[in-house]
N, C-alpha and C positions, 0 to 999 in steps of 0.2 A: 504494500500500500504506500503511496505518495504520502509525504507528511509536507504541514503548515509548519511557520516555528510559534504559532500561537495564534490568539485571539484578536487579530486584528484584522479588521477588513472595512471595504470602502466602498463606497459606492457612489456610482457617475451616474448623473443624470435623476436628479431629485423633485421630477413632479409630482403627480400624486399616487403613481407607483412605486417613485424610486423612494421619496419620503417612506412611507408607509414600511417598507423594508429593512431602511437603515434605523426608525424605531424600533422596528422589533429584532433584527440584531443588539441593536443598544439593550434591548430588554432582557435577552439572553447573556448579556455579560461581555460582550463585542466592544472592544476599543472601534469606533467606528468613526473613519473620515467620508468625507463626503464632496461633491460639487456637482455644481450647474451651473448655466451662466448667468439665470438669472438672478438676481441679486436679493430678490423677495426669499425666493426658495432656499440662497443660501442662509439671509436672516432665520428664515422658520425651522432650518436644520440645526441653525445654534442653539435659539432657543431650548430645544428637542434632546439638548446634550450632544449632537453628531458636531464635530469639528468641519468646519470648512476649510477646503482648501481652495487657493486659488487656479488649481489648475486639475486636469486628470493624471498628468505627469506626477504632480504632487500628491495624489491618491496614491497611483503606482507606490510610489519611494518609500509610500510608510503604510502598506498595508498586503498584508498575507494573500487574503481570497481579498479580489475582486470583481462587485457584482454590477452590469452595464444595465441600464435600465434605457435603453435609447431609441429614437424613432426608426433608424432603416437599418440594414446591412450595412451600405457605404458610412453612416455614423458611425458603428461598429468599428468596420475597419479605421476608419481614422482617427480614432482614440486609439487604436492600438499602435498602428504606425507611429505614431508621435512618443509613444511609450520606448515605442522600440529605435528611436531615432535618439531618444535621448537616454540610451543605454540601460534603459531599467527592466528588461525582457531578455536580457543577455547570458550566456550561460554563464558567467560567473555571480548570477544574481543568483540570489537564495530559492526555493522552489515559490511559486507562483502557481494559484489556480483562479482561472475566470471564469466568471457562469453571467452567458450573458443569458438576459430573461426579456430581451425583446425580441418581437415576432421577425426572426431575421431570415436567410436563403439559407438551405442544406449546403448546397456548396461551397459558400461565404464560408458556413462551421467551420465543415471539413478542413478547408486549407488552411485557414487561422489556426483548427488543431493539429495539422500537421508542423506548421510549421514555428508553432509555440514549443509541440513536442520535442523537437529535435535540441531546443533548448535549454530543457528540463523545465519548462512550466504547462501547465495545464487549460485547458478549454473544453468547456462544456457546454453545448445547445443547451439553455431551459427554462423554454416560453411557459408562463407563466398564466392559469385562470383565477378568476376570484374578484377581479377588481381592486380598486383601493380599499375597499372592504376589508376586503381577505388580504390585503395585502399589510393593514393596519393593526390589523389585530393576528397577524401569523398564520392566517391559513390558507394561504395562496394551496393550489394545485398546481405543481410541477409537472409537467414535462422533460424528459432529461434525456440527451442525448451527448455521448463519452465514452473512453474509456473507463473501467472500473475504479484502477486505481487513482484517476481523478477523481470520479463519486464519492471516494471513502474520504480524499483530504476534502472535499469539498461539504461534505455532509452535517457538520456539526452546525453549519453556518445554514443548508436548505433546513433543515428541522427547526432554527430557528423562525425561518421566514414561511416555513409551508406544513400544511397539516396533512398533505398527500404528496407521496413521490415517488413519479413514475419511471423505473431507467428505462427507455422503451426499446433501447440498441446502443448500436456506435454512433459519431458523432455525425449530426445533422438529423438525424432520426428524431428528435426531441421538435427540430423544426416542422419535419413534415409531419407529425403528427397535430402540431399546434396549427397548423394550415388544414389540416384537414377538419378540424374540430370548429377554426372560423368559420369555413365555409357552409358548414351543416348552420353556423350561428345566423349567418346572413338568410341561409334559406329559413329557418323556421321562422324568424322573424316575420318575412315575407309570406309563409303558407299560413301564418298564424294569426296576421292580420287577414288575410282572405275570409279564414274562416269565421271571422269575429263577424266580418264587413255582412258577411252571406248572413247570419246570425241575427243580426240588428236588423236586415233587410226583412228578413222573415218575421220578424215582430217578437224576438229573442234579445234580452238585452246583452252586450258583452261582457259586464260580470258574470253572468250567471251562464251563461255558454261556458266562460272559461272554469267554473267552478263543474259542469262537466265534464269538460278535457281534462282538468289535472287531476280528474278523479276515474281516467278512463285512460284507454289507450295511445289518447293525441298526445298527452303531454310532451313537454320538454323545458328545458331552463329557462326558455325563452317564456312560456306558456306559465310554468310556475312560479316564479322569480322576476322575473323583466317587464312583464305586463300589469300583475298585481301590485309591483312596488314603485315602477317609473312612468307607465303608458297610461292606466285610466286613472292615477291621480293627476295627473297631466304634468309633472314634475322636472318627466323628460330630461332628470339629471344623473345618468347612469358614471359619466366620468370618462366613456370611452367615446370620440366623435366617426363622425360618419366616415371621414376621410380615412383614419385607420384602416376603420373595416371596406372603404373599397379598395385600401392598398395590400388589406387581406386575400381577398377576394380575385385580386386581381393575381398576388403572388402564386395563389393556389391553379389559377388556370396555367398562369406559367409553369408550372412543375408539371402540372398535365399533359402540355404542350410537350416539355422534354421528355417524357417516359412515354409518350404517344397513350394519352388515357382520354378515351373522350370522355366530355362530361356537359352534357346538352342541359342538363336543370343549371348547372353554374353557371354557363355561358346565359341562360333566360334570367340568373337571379341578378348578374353582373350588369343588364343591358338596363334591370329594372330600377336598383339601386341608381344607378348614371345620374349627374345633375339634374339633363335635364330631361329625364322620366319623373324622377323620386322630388324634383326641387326643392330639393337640399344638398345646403351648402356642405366644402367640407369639414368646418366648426362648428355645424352644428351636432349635438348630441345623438348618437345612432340608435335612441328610443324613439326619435320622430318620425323614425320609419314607421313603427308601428301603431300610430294614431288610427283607429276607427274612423275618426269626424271627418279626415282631410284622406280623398281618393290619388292615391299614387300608381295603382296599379291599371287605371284606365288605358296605358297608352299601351296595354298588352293586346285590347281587341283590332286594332290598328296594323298588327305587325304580322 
């Protein structure tokens, strides 16, 4: 097994995921630094006990495990490049494990863990569900895609942040399972609203439609969770925006596209979602999909 030489770890990129995480490190006993660029998020990290630093460089230098909480792939990669430009991913560095937890490319992984490998430091795929929710209070669901003996240095640090952890394979494996699980997110979303719309049309109200589905075979996260908490109180503040999940959505047909997988409901959920099907921005919150009141799905008779 890889070892850490202790309890310290860091974490890049502190919105209201990456937040959420480096509290519950800190709550497990984690010496924990932190950054972002923005200036709010670094204040409310101090607050919080996490030490700011000013740079991700500066995370690297004084921390064990470090965990990326970042919007793309190319993010990704160039916090680590910078890392490794300014010699702190080098083999005479101490060992080193990252877990990045944003929704990134299989491929991206792989060669990032190939090539940390050779290093002696570690890289782990592990997109991450739950929300800032789960992310606040430590019980994200992991995804994990790695070698082993990364999982073991890696693990004292996921048990802090996550109440499920899944190794699902080697590395990038953690991605495309997290791709595949958006994609199912976006479609129920989508089926789930239909169903509501079909519901209220018939003289069914949508609470009570859906208090039959989630006591029946339809359900789903979306169905149990997502609609009763964010869509018919009209709240529409899940934490995750729409633009995410088209860049979800969209990465998932990519991967499709390479493996030669067709997938004709993605490509219909992908056209639906689009700006200007769905008209929504992409800041806005990806509960507004599922409003009843407001018809998104009209431009499907058309096509």
């Amino acid at each position: 097994m890889a070892e850490t030489t202790g309890k310290r770890a860091g974490v890049i990129g502190l919105g209201a995921m990456g937040f959420g995480m480096a509290s519950s490190l800190a709550r497990a006993g984690f010496e924990v630094a932190g950054y972002d660029p923005a200036p709010a998020a670094q204040d409310r990290a101090r607050e919080a006990g996490i030490a700011p630093k000013a740079s991700p460089e500066d995370v690297f230098a004084t921390a064990d495990v470090i965990v990326l909480s970042l919007p793309t792939a190319a993010h990704v990669e160039g916090v680590i490049a910078a890392a490794q430009g300014a010699g702190l991913l080098g083999a005479e560095a101490g060992a080193k494990v990252i877990i990045d937890t944003s929704t990134s490319e299989a491929e991206v992984s792989r060669k990032l863990a190939a090539a940390l490998a050779e290093e002696g430091h570690g890289f782990l795929d592990a997109p991450v569900s739950g929300g800032p929710s789960g992310a606040a209070s430590g019980q994200l669901s992991v995804m994990l895609g790695g070698d082993e003996k990364w999982v073991g240095a890696a693990m004292p640090a996921l048990e802090a942040m996550a109440a499920k952890i899944l190794h699902v394979g080697p590395s990038g494996s953690g991605n495309v399972a997290k791709l595949v699980n958006n994609m199912l997110v976006a479609s129920h979303m989508v089926t789930t609203l239909e169903a509501l719309r079909l519901a209220e049309a018939a003289g069914v109200g949508a609470a009570d439609a859906l208090r039959v589905i989630n006591s029946a075979t339809g359900r789903s996260a979306i169905s149990e969770i997502h609609f009763p908490n964010w869509v018919l109180p009209r709240s529409f503040d899940s934490g995750f925006s729409t633009g995410l999940m088209r860049k979800d959505v969209r990465l998932a047909r990519e991967l499709a596209q390479s493996v030669g997988c067709a997938m004709p409901v993605a490509d219909l959920v992908a056209d639906l979602w689009a700006e200007e099907n769905s008209g929504l921005k992409d800041g806005d919150d990806f509960m507004h999909m599922g409003d009843p009141a407001v018809d998104r799905l009209s431009h499907k008779e058309k096509m």
